[in-house]
C-alpha positions in Angstrom: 22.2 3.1 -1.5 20.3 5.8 0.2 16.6 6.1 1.7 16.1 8.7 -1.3 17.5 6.4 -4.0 14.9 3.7 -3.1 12.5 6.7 -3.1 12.9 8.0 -6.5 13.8 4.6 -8.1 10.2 3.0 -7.5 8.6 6.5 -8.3 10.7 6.0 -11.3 9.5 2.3 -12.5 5.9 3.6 -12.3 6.2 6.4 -14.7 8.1 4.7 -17.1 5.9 2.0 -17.3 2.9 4.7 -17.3 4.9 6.5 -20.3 5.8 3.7 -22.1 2.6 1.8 -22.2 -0.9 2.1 -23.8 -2.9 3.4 -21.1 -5.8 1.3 -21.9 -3.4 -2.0 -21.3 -1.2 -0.4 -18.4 -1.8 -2.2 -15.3 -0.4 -1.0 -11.9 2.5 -3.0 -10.0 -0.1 -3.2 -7.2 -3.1 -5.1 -9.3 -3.4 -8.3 -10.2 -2.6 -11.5 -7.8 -0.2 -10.1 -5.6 -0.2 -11.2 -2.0 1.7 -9.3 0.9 5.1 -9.6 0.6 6.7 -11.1 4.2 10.0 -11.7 5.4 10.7 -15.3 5.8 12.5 -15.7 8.7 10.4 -13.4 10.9 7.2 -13.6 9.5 5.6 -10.3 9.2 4.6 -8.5 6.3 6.9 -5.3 4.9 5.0 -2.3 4.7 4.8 1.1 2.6 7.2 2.1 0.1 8.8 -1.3 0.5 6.1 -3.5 -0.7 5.4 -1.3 -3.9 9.2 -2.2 -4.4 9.0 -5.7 -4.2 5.5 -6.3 -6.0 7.7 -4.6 -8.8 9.8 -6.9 -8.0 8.0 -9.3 -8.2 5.6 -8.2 -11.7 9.1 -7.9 -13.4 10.5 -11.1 -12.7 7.9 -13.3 -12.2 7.8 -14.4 -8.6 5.1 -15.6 -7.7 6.6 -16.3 -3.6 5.2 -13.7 -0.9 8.4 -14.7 1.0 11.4 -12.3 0.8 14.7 -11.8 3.6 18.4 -10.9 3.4 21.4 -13.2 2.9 21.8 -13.8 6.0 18.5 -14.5 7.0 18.0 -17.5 4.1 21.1 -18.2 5.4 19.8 -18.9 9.2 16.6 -20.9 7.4 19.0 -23.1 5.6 18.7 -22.1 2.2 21.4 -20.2 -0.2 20.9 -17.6 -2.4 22.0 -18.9 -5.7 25.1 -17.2 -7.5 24.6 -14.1 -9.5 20.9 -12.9 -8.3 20.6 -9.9 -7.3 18.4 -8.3 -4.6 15.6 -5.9 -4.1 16.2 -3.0 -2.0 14.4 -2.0 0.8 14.4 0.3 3.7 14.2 -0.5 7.8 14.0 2.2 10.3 15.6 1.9 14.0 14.8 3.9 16.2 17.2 6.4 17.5 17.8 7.0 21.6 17.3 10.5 22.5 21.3 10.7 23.1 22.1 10.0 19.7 19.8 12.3 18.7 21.8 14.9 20.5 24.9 14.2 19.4 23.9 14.6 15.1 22.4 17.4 16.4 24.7 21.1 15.5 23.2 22.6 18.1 23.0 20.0 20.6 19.0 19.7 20.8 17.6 16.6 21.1 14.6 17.2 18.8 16.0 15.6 15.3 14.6 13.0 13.3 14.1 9.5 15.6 14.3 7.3 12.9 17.6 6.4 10.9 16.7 4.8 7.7 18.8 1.9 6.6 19.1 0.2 3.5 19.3 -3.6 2.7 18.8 -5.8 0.0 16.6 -9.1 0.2 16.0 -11.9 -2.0 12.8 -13.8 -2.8 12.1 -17.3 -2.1 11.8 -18.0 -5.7 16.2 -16.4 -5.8 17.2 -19.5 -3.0 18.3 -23.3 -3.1 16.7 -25.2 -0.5 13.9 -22.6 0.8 11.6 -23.8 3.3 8.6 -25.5 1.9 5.6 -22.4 2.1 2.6 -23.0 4.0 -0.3 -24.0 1.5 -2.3 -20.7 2.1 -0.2 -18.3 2.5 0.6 -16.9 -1.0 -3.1 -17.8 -2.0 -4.9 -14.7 -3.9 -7.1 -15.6 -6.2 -10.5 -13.5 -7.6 -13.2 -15.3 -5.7 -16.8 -16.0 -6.7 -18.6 -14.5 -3.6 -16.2 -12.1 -0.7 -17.5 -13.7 2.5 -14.1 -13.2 4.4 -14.3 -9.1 3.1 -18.2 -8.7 3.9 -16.6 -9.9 7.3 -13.9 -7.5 7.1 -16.2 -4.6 6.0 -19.1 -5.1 9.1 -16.2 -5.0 11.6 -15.2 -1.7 10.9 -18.6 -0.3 11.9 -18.3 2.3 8.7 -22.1 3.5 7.5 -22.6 2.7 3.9 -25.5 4.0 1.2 -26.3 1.7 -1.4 -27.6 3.3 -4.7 -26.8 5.8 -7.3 -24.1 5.4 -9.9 -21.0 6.9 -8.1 -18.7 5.6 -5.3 -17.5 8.4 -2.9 -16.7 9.1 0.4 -18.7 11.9 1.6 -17.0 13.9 5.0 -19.7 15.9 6.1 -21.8 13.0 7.0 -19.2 10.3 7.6 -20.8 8.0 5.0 -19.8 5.8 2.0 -22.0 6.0 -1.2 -21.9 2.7 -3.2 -23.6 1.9 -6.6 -25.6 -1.1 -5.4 -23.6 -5.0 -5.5 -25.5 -6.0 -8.3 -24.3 -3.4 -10.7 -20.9 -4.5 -10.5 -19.5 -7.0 -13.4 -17.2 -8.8 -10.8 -16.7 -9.1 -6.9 -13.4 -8.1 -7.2 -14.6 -5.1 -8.7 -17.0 -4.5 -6.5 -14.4 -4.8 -3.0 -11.8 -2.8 -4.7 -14.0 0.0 -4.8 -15.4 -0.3 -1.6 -12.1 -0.5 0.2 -10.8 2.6 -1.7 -13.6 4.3 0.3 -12.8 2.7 3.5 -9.0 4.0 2.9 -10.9 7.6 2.5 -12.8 7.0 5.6 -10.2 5.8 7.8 -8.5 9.9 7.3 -11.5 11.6 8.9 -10.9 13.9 12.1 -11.8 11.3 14.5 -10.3 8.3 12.5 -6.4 9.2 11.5 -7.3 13.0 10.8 -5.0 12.6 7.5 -4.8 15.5 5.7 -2.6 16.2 2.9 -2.8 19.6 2.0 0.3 20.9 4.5 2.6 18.1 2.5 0.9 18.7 -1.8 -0.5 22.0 -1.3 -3.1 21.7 -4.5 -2.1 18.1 -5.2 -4.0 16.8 -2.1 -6.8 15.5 -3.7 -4.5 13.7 -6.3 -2.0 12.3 -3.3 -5.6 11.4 -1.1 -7.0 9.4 -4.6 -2.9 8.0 -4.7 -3.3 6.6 -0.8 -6.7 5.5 -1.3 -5.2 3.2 -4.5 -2.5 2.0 -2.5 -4.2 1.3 0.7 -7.3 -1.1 -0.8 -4.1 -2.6 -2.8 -2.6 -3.7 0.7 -6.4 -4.2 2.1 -7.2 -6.7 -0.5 -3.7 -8.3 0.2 -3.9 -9.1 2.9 -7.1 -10.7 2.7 -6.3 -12.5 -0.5 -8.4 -11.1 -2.8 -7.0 -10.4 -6.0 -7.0 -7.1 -7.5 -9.1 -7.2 -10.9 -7.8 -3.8 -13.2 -10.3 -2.6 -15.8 -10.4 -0.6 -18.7 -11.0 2.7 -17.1 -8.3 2.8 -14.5 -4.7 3.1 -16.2 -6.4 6.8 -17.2 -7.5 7.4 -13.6 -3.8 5.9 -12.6 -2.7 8.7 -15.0 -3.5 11.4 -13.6 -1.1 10.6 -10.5 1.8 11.1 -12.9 2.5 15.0 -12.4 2.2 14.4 -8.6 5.1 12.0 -9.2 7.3 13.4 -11.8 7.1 17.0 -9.2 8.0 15.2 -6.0 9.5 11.4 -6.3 8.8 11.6 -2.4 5.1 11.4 -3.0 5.1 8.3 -3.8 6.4 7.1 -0.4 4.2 9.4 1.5 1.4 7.9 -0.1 2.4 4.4 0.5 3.0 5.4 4.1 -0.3 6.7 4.9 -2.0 3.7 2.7 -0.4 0.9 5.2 -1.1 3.3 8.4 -5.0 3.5 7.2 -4.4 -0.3 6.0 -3.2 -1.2 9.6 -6.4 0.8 11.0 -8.9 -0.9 9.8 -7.3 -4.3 10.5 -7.0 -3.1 13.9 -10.9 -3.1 14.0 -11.2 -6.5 12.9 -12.3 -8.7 16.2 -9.7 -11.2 15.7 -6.7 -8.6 14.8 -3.1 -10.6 15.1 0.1 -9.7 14.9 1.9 -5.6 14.6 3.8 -4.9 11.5 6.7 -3.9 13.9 9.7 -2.0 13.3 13.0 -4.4 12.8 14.8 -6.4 10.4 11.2 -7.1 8.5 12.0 -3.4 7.1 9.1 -1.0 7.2 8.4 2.5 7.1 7.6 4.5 10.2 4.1 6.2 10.3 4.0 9.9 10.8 1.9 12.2 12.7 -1.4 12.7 11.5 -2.0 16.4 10.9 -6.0 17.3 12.6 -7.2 19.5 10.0 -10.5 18.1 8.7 -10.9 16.7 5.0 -12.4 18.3 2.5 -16.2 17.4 1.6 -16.1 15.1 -0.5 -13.7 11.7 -1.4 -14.4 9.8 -4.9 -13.4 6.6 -5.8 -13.0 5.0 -8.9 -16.4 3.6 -9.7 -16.9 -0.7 -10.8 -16.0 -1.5 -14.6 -19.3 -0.3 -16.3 -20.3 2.1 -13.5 -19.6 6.0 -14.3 -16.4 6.6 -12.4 -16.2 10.2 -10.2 -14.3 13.1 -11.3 -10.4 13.3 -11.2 -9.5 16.3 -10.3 
């Protein structure tokens, strides 16, 4: 199966699960307890397109195991894949050397893609006899009673944040956040999924990743921008093992994402892209930072190049359950 098939197959699950549900009830693949998917045997955690794939994965059959790999790899760990499961697809990249790139070249430039995508299908830990026992932590997400670990997260990245008001919103021209105050929020969750929305939105300024998405959408940017921003506090929260709590506004705010996709199935991917690269920045800024994300058998998605056209002036998030939630546009 082809990079585009995985592409327009997880675009796909999303809107017919947005056009067969109520939206009131729908809830996103990427909500809910949902820790980072990792490939067993090397440890490190997929990335882009590829975890939206296997938290679908994952919400459809009910695996509740961060731990994913290939045949072969459960294979080198000393556990089988049991007859008749089937596996997830996902995509790795390898990098091509600059002579390769010549020769798939017609006019023998060397300036073609660098990347070769390559497709491969894994199984979860929950598919395999005999998997390695899990480390007691490590698929732990749970919604907490207080966020020490993501107040931690949040000071680290330096980011200037306003409390007050009743809007959340990212505002360019003066490179803050605005934030209802804590108290107004019904839940912590709630509370930290807003506020890492904005910190995606911040990460994309000029001097941060300069992400701008009006060269790719055109007049969907804002609606791609709101798409990464969704995705990226997904993989924030993740990774820190905070559980994603929906509410009742936000299947209609994840509604509104549905013409981007039905257009452009690539959208989708793009967004997930950008969400891990602004994901990865901020965890960068964290003073005890570990391990890359890496580009081999794990399979992940290379990160483009940032355009350097500014954003426009203002980013809005979706405001707490109970708090009046910005404009859609």
């Amino acid at each position: 199966m082809s990079a585009t098939d995985l592409h327009t197959r997880v675009a796909a699950i999303i809107l017919a699960q947005l056009d067969a549900a109520d939206p009131a009830s729908w809830t996103p693949p990427w909500h809910g307890a949902n820790p980072m998917p990792r490939n067993a045997h090397t440890g490190r955690r997929y990335r882009g397109l590829n975890v939206l794939a296997l938290w679908c994965a994952a919400h459809t059959h009910g695996y509740a195991d961060a731990r994913w790999a290939t045949y072969r790899q459960w294979a080198a760990l000393g556990a089988q894949v049991r007859r008749a499961e089937r596996g997830t697809l996902v995509l790795f990249y390898k990098e091509l050397p600059h002579s390769a790139r010549a020769e798939a070249s017609d006019d023998n430039t060397a300036d073609r893609a660098p990347f070769v995508a390559r497709a491969a299908y894994v199984f979860n830990a929950a598919q395999v006899d005999t998997a390695p026992p899990v480390a007691s932590a490590s698929n732990s997400v749970a919604p907490p009673t207080s966020l020490p670990t993501f107040d931690t997260f949040v000071r680290a990245t330096g980011a200037r944040i306003n409390e007050g008001g009743t809007r959340a919103c990212y505002v360019p021209a003066t490179d803050t956040i605005h934030l209802p105050p804590r108290a107004t929020f019904h839940t912590p969750t709630c509370y930290a999924g807003t506020l890492a929305h904005e910190l995606i939105h911040w990460t994309g300024a000029p001097h941060r990743l300069a992400r701008d998405l009006t060269g790719r959408f055109g007049a969907r940017a804002y609606a791609a921008e709101e798409l990464t921003a969704e995705l990226g506090a997904a993989f924030v929260l993740a990774d820190l093992g905070i559980a994603r709590t929906p509410h009742s506004i936000h299947a209609a705010y994840c509604a509104s994402w549905a013409p981007l996709l039905r257009a452009d199935p690539h959208a989708l991917t793009h967004a997930a892209t950008q969400a891990s690269r602004a994901a990865d920045y901020l965890t960068a800024l964290q003073p005890d930072s570990r391990e890359g994300t890496g580009t081999g058998d794990e399979a992940c998605t290379p990160t483009p190049p940032a355009s350097q056209t500014a954003l426009p002036q203002t980013r809005k998030g979706p405001a707490s359950a109970g708090i009046p939630r910005a404009r859609v546009a």
